[in-house]
VOTOR-111271 format. One record per atom (N, C-alpha, C): atom name; x, y, z. Coordinates in Angstrom, 1 decimal. Atoms other than C-alpha are relative to their C-alpha. Last residue first. Layout:
BEGIN
<atom CA <X Y Z>>
...
//
This chain:
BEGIN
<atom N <-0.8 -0.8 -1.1>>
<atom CA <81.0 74.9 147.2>>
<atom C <-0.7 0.2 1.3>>
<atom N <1.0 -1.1 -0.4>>
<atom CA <79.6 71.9 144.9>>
<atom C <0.8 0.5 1.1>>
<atom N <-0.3 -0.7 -1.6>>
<atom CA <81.6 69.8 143.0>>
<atom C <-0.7 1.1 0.2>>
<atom N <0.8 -1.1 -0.2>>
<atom CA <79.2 67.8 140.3>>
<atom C <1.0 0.6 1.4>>
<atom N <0.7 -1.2 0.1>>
<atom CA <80.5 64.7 139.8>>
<atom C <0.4 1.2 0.3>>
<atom N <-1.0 -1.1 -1.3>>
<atom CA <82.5 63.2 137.2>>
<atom C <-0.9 0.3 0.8>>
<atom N <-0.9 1.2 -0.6>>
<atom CA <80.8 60.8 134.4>>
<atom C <1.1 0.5 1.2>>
<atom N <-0.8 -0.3 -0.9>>
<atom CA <77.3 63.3 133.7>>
<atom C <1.6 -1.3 0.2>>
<atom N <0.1 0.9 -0.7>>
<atom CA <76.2 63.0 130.1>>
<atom C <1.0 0.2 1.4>>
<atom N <-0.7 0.6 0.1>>
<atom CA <75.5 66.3 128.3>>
<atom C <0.0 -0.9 1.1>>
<atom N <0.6 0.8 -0.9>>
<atom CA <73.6 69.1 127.7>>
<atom C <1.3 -0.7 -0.4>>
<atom N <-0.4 1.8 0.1>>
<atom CA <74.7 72.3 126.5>>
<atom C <-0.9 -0.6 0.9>>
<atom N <-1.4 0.1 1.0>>
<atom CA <74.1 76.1 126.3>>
<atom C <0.1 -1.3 -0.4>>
<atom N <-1.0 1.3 -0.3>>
<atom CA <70.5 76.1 127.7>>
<atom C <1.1 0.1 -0.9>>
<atom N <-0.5 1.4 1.1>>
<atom CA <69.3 79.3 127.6>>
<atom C <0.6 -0.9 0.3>>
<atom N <1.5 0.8 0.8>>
<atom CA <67.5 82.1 129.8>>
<atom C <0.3 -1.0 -1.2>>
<atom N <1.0 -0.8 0.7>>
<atom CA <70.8 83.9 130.6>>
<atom C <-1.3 -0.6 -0.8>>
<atom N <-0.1 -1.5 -0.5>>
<atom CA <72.6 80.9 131.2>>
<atom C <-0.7 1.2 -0.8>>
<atom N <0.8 -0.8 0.3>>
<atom CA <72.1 77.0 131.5>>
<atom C <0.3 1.8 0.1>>
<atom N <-0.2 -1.7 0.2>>
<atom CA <74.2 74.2 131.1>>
<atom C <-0.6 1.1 0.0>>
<atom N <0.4 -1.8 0.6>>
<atom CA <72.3 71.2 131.7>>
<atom C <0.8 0.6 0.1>>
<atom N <0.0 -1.3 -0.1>>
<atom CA <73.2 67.5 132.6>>
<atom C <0.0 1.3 -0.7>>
<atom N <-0.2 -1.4 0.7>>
<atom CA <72.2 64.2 132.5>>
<atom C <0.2 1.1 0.5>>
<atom N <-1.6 -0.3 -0.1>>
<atom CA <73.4 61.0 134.7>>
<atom C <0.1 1.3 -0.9>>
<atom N <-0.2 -1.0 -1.3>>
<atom CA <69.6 60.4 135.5>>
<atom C <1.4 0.4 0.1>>
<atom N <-0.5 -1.5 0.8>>
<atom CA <69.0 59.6 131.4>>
<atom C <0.3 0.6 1.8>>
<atom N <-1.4 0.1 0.9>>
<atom CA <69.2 55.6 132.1>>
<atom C <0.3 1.0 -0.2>>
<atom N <-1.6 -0.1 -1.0>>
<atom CA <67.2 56.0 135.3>>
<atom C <1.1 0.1 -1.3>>
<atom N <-0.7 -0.4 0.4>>
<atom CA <63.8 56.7 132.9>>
<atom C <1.4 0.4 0.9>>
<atom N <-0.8 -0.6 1.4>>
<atom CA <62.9 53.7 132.2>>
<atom C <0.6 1.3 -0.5>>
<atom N <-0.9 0.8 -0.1>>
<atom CA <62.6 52.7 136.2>>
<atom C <0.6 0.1 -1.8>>
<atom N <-1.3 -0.4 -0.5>>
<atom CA <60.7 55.9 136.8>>
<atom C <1.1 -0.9 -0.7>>
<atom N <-0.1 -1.3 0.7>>
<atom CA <58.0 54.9 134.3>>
<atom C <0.8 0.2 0.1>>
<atom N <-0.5 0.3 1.1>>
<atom CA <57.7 51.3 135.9>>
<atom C <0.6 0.9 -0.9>>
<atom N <-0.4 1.6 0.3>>
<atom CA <57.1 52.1 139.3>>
<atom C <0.5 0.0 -1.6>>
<atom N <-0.4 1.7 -0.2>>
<atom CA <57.1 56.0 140.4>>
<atom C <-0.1 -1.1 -0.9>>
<atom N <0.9 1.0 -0.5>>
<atom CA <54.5 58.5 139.7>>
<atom C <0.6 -1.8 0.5>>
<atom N <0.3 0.7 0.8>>
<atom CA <56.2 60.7 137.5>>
<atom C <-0.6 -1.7 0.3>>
<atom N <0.2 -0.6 1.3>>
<atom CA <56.9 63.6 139.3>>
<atom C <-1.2 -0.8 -1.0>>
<atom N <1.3 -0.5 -0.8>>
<atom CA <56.9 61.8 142.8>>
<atom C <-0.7 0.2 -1.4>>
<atom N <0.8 1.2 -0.1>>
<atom CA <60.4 59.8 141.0>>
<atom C <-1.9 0.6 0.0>>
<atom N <0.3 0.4 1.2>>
<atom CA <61.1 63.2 139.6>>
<atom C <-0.5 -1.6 0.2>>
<atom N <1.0 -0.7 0.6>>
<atom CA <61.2 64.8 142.9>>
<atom C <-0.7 -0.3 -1.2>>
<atom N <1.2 0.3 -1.0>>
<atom CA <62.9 62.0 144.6>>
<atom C <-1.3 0.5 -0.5>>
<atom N <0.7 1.8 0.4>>
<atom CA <65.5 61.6 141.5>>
<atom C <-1.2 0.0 0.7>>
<atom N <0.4 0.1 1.5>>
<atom CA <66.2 65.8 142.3>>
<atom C <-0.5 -1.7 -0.7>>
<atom N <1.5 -0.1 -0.4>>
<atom CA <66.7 64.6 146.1>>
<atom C <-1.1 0.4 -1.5>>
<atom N <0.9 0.8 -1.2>>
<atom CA <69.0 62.4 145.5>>
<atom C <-0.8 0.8 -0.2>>
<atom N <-1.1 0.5 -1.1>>
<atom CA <71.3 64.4 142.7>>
<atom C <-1.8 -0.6 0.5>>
<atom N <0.5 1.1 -1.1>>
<atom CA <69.9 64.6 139.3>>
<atom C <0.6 -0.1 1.2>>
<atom N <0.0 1.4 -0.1>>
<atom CA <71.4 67.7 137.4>>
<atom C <-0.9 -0.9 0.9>>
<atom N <1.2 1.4 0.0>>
<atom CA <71.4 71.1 135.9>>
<atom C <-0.2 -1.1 0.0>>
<atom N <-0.4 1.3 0.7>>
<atom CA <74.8 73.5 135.8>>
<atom C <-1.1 -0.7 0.9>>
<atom N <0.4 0.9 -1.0>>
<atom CA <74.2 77.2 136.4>>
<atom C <0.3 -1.5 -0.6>>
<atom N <0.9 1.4 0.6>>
<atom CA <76.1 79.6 134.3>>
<atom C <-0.5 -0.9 1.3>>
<atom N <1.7 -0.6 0.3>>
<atom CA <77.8 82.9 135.8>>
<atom C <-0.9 -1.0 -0.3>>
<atom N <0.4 -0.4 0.8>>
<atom CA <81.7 81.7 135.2>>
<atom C <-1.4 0.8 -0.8>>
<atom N <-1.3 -1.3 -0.1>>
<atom CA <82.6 80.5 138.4>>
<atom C <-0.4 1.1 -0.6>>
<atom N <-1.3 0.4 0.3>>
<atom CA <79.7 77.7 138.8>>
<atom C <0.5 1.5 -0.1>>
<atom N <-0.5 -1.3 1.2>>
<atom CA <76.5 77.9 140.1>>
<atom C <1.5 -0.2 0.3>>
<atom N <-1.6 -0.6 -0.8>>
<atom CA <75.2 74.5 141.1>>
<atom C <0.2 1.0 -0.8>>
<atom N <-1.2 -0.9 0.3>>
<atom CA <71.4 73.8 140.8>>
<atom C <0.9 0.0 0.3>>
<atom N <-0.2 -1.0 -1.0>>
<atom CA <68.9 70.5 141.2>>
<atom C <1.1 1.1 -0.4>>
<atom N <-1.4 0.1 -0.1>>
<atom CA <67.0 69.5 138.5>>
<atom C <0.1 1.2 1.0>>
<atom N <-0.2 1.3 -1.3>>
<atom CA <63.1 69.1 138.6>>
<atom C <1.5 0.1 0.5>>
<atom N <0.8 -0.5 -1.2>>
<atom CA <61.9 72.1 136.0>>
<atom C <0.0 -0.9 1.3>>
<atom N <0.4 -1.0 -0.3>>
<atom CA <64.7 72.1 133.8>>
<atom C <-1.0 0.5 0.8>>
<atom N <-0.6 -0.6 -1.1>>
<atom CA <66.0 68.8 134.5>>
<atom C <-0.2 1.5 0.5>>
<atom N <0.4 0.7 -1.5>>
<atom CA <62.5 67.4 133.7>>
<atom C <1.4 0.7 0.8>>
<atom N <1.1 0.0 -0.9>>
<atom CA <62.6 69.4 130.2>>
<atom C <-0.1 -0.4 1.5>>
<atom N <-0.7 -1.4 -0.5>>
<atom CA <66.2 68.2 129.6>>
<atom C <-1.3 1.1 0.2>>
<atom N <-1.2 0.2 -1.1>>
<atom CA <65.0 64.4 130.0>>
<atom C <0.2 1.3 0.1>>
<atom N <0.7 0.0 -1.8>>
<atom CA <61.7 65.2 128.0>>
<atom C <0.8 0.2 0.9>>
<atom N <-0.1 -1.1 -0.4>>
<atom CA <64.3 66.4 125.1>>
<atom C <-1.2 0.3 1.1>>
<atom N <1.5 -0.2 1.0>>
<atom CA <65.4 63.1 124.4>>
<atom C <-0.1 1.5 1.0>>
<atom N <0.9 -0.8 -1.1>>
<atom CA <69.5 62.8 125.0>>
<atom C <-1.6 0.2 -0.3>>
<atom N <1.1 0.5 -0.1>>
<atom CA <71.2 60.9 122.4>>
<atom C <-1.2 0.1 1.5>>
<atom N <0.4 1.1 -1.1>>
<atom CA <74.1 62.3 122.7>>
<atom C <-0.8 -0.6 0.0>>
<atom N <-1.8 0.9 0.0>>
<atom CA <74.9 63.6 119.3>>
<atom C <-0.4 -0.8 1.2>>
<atom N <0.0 1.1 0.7>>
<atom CA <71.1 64.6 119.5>>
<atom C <0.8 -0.6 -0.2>>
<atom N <0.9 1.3 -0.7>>
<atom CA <71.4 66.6 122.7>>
<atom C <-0.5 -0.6 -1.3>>
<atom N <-1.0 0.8 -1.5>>
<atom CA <75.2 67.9 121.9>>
<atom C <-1.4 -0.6 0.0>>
<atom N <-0.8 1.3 0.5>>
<atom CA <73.3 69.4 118.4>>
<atom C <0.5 -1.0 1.1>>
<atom N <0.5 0.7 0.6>>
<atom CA <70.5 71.3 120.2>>
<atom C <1.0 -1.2 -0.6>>
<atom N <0.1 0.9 -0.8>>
<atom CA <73.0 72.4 122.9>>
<atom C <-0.9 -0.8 -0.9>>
<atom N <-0.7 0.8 -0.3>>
<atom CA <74.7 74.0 120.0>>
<atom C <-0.3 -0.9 0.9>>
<atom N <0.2 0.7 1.5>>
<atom CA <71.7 76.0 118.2>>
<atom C <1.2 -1.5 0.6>>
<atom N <-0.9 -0.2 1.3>>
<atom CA <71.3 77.1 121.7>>
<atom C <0.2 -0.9 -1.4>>
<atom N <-1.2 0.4 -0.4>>
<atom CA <68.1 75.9 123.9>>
<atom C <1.1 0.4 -1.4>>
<atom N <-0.5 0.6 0.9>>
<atom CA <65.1 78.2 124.7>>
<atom C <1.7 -0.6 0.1>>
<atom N <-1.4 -0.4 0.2>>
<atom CA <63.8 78.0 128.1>>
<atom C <0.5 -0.5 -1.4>>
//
């Protein structure tokens, strides 16, 4: 999935690496929001899959610091990324 010229800048301003938005894109769980976009994040069972993902112990534990990431995604693109600090309401 390519990412917009602007989610490129939001994941270097954040300092996001672009394994993390890789893993949410094929590990992250979905919410569809109002406006047609999906929004890509870590909840429980998404950490479960990426714990399994990546084999657990030491690996996982480096990468908890990026489990508060999130995707923007529409029409086959990532619009943004960005750090979660609210969550995620789901309907």
């Amino acid at each position: 999935m390519r990412p917009t010229n602007h989610a490129q800048i939001r994941q270097q301003q954040r300092g996001i690496p672009q394994v993390v938005v890789d893993w949410l894109l094929e590990l992250g769980s979905t919410e569809h929001t109002h406006d047609g976009t999906e929004v890509l994040y870590f909840d429980k069972a998404a950490r479960k899959r990426l714990n399994g993902y990546l084999g657990g112990g030491s690996l996982f534990s480096h990468a908890e610091e990026y489990l508060d990431t999130y995707a923007v995604v529409s029409s086959g693109k990532v619009i943004t990324v960005g750090h979660r600090y609210n969550r995620i309401n789901r309907h």
